[in-house]
DSSP file (Angstrom, degrees, kcal/mol; ACC not computed):
  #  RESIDUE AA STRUCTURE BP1 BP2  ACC     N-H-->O    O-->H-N    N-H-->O    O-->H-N    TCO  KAPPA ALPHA  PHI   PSI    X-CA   Y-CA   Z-CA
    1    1 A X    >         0   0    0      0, 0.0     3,-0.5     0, 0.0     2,-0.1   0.000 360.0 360.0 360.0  95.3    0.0    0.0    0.0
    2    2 A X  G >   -     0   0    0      1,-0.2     3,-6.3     3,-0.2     0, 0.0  -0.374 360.0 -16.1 -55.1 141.3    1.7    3.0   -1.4
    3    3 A X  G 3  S-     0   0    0      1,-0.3    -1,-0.2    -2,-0.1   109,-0.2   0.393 115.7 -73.5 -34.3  62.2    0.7    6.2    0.9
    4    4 A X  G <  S+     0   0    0     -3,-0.5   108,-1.5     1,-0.4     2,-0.6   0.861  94.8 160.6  90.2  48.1   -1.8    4.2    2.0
    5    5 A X  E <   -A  111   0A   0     -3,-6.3     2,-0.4   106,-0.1    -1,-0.4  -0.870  22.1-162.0 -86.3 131.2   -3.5    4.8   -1.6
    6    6 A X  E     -A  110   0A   0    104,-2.5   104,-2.4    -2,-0.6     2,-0.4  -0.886   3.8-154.0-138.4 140.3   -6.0    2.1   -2.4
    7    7 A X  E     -A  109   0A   0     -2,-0.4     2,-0.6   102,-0.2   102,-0.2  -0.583  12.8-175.3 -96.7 112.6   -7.1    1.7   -6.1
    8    8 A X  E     -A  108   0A   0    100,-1.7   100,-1.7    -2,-0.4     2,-0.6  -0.943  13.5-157.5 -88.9 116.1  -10.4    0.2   -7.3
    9    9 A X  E     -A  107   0A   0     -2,-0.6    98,-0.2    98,-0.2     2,-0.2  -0.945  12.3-169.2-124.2 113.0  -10.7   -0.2  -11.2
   10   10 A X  E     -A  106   0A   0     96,-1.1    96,-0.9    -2,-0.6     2,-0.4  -0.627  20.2-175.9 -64.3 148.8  -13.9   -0.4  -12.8
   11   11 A X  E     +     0   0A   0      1,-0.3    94,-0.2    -2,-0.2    93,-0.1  -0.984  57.8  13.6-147.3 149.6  -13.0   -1.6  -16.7
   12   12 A X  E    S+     0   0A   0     -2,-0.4     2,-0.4     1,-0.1    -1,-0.3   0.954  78.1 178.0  50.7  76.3  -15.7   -2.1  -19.9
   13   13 A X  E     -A  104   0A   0     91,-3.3    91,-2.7     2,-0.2     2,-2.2  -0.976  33.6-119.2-106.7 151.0  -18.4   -0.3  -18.2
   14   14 A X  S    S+     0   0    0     -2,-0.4     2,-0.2    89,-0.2    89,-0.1  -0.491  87.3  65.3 -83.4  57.9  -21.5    0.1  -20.3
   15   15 A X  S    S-     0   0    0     -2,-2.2    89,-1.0    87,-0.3     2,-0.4  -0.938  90.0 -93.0-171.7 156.7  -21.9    3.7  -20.6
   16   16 A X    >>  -     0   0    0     -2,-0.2     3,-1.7    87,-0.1     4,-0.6  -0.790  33.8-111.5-105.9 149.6  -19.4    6.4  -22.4
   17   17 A X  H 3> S+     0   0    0     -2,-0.4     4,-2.4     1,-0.3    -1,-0.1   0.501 114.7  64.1 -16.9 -42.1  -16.8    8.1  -20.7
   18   18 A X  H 3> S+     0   0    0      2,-0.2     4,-0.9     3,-0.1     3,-0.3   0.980 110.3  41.8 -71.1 -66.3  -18.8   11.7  -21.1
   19   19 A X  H X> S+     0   0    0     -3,-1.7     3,-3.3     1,-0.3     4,-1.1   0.924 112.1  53.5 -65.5 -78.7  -21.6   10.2  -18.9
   20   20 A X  H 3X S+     0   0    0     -4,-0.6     4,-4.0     1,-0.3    -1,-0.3   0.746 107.1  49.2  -7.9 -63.9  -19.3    8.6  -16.5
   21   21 A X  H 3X S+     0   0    0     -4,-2.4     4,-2.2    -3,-0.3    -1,-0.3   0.622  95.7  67.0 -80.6  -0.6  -17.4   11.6  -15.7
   22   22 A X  H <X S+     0   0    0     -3,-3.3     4,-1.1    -4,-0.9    -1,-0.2   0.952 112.8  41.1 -73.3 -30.7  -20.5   14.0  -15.0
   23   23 A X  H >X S+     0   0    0     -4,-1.1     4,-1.1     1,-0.2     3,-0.8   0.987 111.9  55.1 -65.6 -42.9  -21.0   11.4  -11.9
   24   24 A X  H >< S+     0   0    0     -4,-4.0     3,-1.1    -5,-0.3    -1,-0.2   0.888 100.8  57.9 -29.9 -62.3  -17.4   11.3  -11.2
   25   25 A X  H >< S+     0   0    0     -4,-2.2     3,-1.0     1,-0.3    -1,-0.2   0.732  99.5  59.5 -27.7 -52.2  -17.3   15.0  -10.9
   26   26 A X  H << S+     0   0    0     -4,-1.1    -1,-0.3    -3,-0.8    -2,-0.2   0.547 112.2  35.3 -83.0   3.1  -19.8   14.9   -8.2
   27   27 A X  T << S+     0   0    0     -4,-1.1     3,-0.5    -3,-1.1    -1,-0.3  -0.091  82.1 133.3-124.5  47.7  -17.7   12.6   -5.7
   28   28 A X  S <  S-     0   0    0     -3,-1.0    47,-0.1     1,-0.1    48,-0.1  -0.549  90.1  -7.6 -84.6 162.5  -14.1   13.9   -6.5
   29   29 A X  S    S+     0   0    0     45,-0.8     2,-0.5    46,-0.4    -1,-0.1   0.483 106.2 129.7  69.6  32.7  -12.2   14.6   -3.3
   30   30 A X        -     0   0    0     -3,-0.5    44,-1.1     2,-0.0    -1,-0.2  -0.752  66.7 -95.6-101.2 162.4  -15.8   13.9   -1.2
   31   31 A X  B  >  -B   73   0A   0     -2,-0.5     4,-1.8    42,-0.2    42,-0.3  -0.476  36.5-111.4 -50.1 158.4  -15.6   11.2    2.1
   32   32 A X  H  > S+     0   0    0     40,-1.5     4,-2.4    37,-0.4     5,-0.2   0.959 118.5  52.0 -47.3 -70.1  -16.7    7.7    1.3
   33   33 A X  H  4 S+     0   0    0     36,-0.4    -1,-0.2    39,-0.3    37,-0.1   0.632 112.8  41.1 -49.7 -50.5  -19.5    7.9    3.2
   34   34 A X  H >> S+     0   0    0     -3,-0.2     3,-3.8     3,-0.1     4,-1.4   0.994 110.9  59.8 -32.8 -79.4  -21.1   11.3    1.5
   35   35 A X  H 3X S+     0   0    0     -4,-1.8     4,-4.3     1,-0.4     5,-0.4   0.805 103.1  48.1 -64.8 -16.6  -20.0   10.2   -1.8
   36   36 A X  H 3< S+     0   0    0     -4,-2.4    -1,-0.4     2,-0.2    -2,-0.1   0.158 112.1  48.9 -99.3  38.8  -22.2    6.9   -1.7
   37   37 A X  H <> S+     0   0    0     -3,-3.8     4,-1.4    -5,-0.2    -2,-0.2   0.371 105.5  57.1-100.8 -32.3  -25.2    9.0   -0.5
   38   38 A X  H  X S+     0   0    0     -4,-1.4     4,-1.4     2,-0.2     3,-0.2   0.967 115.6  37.2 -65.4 -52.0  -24.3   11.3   -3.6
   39   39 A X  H >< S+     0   0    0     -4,-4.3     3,-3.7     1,-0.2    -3,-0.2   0.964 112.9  61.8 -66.9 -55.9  -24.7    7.7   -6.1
   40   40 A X  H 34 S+     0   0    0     -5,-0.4    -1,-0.2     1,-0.3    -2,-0.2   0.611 115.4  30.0 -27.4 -53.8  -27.9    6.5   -3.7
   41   41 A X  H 3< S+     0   0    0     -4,-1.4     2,-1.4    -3,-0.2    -1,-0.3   0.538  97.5  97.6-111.3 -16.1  -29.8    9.6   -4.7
   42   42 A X    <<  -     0   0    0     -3,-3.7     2,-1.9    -4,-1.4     5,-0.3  -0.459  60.4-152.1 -84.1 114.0  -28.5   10.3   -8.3
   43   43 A X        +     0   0    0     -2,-1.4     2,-0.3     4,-0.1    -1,-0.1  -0.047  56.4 106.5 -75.5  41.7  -30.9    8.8  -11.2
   44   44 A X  S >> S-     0   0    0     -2,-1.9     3,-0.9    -5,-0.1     4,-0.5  -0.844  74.5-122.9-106.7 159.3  -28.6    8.1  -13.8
   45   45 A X  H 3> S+     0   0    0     -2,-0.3     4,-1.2     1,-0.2    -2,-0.1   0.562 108.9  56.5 -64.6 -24.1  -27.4    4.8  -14.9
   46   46 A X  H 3> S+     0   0    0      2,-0.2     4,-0.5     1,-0.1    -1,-0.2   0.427  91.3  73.6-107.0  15.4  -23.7    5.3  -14.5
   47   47 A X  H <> S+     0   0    0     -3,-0.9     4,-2.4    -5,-0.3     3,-0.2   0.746  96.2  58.2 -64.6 -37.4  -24.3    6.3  -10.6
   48   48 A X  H  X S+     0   0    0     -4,-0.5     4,-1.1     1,-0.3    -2,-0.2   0.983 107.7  42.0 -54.5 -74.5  -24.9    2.6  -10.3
   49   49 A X  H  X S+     0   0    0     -4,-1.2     4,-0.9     1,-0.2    -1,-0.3   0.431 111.7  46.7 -62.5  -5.9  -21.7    1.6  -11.5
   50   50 A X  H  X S+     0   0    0     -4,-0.5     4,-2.5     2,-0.3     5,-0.2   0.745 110.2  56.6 -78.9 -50.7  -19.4    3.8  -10.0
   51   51 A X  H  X S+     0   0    0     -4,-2.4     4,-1.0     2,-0.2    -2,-0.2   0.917 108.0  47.2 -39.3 -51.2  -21.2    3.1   -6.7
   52   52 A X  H >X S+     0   0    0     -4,-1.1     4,-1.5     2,-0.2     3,-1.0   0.951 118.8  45.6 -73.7 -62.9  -20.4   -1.0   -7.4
   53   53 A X  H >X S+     0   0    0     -4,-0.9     3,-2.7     1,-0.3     4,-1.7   0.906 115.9  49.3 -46.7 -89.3  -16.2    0.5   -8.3
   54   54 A X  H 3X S+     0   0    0     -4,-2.5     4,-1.4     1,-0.3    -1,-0.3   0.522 112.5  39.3 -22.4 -52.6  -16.5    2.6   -5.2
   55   55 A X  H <X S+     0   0    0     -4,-1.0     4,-3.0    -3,-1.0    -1,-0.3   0.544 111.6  59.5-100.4 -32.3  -17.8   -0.1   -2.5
   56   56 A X  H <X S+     0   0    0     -3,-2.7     4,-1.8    -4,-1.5    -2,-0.2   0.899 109.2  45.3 -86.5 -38.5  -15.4   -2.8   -4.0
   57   57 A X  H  X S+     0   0    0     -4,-1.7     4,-2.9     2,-0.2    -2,-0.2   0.946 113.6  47.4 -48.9 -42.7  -12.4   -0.2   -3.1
   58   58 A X  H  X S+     0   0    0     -4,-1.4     4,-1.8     2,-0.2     9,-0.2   0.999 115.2  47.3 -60.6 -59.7  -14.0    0.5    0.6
   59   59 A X  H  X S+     0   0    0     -4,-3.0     4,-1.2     2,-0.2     5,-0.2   0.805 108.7  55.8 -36.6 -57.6  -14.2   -3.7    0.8
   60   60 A X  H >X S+     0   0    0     -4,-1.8     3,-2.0     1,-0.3     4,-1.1   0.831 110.7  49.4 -45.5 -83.0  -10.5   -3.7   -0.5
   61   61 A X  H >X>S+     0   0    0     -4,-2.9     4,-1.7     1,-0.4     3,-1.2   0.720 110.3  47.3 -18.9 -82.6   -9.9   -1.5    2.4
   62   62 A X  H 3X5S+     0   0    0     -4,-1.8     4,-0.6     1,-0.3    -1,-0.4   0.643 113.5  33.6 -29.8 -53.7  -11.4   -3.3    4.8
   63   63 A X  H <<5S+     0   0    0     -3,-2.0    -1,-0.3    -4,-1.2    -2,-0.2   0.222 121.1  47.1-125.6  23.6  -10.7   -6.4    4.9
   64   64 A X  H <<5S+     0   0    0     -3,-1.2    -2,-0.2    -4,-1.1    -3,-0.2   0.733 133.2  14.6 -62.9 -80.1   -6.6   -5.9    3.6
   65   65 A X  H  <5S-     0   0    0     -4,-1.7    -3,-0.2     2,-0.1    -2,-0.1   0.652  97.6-123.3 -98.0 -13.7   -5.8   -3.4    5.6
   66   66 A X     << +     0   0    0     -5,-1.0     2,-0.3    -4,-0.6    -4,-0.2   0.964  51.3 170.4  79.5  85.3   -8.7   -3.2    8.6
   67   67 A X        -     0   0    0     -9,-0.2    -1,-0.3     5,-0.0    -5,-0.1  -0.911  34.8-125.7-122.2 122.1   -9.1    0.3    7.5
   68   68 A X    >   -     0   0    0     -2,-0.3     3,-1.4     1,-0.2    -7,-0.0  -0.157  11.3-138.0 -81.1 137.5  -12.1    2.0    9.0
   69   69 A X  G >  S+     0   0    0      1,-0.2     3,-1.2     2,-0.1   -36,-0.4   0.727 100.1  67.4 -58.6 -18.5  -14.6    3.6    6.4
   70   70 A X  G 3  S+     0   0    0      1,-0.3    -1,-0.2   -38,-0.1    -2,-0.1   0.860 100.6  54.5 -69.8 -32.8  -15.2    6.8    8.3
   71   71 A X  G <  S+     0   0    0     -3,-1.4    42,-2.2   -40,-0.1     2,-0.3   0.215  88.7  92.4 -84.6   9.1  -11.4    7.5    7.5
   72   72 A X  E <   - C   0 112A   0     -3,-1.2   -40,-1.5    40,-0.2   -39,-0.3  -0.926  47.6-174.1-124.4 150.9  -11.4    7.2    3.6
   73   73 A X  E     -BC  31 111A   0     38,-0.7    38,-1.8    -2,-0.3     2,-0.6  -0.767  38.5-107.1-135.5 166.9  -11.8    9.9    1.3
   74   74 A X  E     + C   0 110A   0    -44,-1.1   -45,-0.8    -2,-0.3    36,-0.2  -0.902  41.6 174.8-132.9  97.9  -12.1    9.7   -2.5
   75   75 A X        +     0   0    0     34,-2.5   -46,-0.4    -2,-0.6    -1,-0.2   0.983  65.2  11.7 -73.7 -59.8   -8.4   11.2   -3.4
   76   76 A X        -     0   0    0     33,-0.5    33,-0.3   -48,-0.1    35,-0.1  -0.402  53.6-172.4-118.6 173.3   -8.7   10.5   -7.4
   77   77 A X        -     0   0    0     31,-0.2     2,-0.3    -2,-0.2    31,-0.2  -0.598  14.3-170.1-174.4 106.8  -11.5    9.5  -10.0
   78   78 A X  E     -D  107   0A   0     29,-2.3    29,-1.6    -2,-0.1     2,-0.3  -0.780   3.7-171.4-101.5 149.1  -10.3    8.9  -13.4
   79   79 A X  E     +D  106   0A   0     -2,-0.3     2,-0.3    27,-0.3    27,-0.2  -0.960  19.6 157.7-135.9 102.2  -12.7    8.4  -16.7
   80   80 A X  E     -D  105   0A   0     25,-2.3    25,-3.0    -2,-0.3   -63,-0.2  -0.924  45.1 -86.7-137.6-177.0  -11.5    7.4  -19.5
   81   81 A X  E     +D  104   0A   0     -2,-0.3    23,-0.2    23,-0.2     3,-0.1  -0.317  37.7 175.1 -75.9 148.0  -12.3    5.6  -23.0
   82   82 A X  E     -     0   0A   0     21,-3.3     2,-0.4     1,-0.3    22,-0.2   0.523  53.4 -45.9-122.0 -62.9  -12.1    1.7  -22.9
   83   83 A X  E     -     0   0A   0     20,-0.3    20,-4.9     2,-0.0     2,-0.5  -0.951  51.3-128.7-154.7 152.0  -13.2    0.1  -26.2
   84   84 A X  E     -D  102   0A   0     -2,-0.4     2,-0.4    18,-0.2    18,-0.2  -0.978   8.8-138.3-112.8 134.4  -16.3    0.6  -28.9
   85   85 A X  E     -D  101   0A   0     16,-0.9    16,-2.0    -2,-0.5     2,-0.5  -0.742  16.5-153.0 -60.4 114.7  -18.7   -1.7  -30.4
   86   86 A X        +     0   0    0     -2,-0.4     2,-0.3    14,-0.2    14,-0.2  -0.732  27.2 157.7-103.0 114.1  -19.3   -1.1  -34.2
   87   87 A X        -     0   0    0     -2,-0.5    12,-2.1    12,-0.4     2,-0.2  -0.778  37.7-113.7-111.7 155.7  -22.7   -2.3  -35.3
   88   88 A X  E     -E   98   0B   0     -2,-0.3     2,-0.3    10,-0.2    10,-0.2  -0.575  13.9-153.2-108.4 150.9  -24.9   -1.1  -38.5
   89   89 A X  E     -E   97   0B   0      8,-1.2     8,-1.2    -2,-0.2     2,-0.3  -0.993  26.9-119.4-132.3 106.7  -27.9    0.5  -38.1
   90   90 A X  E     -E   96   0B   0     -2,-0.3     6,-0.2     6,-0.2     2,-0.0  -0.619  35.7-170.7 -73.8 120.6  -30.3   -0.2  -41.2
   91   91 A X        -     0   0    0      4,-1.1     3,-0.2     1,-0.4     2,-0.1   0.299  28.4 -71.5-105.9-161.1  -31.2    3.0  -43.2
   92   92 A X  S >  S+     0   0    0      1,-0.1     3,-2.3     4,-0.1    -1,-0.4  -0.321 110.1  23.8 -90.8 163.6  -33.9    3.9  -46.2
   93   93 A X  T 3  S-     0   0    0      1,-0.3    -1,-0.1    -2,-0.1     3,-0.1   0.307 134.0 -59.8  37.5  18.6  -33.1    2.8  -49.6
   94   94 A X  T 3  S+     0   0    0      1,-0.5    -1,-0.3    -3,-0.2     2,-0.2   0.475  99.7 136.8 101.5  14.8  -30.9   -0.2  -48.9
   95   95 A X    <   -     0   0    0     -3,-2.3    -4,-1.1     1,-0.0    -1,-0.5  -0.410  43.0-146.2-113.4 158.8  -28.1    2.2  -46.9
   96   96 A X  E     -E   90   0B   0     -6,-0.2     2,-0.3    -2,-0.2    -6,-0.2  -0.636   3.5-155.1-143.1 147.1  -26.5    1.3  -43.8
   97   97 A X  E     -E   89   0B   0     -8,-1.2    -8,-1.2    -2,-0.2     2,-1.0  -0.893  24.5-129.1-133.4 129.3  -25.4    3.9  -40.8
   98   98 A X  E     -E   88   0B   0     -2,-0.3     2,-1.1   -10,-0.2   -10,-0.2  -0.789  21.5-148.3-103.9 113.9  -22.2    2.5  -38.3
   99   99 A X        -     0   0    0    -12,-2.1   -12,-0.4    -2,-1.0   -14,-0.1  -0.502   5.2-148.5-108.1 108.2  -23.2    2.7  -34.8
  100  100 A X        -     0   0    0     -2,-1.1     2,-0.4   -14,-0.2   -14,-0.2   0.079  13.0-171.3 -41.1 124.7  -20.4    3.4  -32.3
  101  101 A X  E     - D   0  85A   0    -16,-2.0   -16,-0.9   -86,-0.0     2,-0.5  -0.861  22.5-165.7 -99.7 148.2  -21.5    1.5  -28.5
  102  102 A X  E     - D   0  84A   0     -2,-0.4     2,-0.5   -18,-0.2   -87,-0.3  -0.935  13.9-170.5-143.2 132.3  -18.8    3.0  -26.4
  103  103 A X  E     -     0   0A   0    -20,-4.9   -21,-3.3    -2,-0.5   -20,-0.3  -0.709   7.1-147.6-119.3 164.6  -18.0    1.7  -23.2
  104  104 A X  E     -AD  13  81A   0    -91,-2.7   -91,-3.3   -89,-1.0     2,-0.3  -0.548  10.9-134.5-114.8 179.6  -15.6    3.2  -20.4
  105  105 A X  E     - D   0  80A   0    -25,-3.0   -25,-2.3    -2,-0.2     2,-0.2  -0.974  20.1-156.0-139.7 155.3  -13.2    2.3  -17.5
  106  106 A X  E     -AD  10  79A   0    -96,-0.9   -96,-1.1    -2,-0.3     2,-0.4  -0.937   2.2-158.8-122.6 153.6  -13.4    4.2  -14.1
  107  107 A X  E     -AD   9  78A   0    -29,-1.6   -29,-2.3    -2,-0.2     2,-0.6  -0.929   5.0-172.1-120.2 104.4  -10.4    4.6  -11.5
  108  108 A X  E     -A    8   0A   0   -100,-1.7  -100,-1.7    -2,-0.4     2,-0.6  -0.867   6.8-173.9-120.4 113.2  -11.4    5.3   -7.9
  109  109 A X  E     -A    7   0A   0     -2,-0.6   -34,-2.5   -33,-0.3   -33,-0.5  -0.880  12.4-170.3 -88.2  94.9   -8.0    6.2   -5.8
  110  110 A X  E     -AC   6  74A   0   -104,-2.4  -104,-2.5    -2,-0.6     2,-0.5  -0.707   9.8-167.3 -98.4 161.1   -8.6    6.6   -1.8
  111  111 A X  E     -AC   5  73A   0    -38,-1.8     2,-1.4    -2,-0.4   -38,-0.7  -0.877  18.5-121.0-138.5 169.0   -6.8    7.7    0.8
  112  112 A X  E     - C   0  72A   0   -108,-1.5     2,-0.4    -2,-0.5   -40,-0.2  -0.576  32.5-117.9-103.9 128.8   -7.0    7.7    4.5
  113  113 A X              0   0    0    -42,-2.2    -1,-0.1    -2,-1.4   -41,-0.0  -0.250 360.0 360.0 -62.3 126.7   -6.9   10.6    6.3
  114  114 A X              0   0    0     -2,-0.4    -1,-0.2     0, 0.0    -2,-0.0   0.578 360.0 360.0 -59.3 360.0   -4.1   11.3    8.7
C-alpha cells in the first residue's frame, strides 16, 4: 500500500466516458460515506456503477488493511475511453449507418486521512 492509496478499477463499463465523468465529478475529493449517498440519490445509470467501483475499493480496504470507512476519502477519479462496439444501423433505400456502442473504465484512488 503505497501512501496508503488504495485503487479500485472499474473496466468495460456500459456507458461512455462523457456520462461517467458527469457522476465522477460529483464525488471527487468527497468522504466515502457522502459520496455513496451522492450515487444513492443520483438517477442516472452510471451512478450505479461507479457506486459498485466505489464499495469494491472500501471492501479492499477493509478487509486488507482493517481500515475504518469513516477515515477514507475519494483522493482521485479517473474516466477514461475503454473500447467501442461497431454495429450497422439499417437505413432507407438499402443504406447502412455504423453505430459506435462505447463503453468506459473508471479509476477510484482513496486515501486515509491522517
Amino acid at each position: 500500500m503505497n501512501d496508503n492509496v488504495l485503487i479500485a478499477k472499474g473496466i468495460g463499463l456500459k456507458s461512455t466516458p462523457s456520462k461517467l465523468a458527469l457522476v465522477a465529478n460529483l464525488i471527487r475529493g468527497k468522504d466515502v460515506g457522502v459520496a455513496l449517498m451522492y450515487l444513492a440519490f443520483c438517477r442516472k445509470k452510471a451512478a450505479g456503477m461507479i457506486a459498485k467501483v466505489l464499495k469494491s475499493a472500501v471492501a479492499n480496504a477493509q478487509y486488507n488493511y482493517n481500515i475504518d470507512i469513516d477515515n477514507l476519502y475519494i483522493r482521485e477519479v479517473l474516466v477514461g475511453k475503454a473500447f467501442s462496439l461497431r454495429r450497422v444501423h439499417a437505413r432507407a433505400r438499402g443504406k447502412a449507418c455504423r453505430v459506435n456502442k462505447c463503453y468506459g473504465n473508471v479509476v477510484i484512488k482513496l486515501l486515509k486521512r491522517m
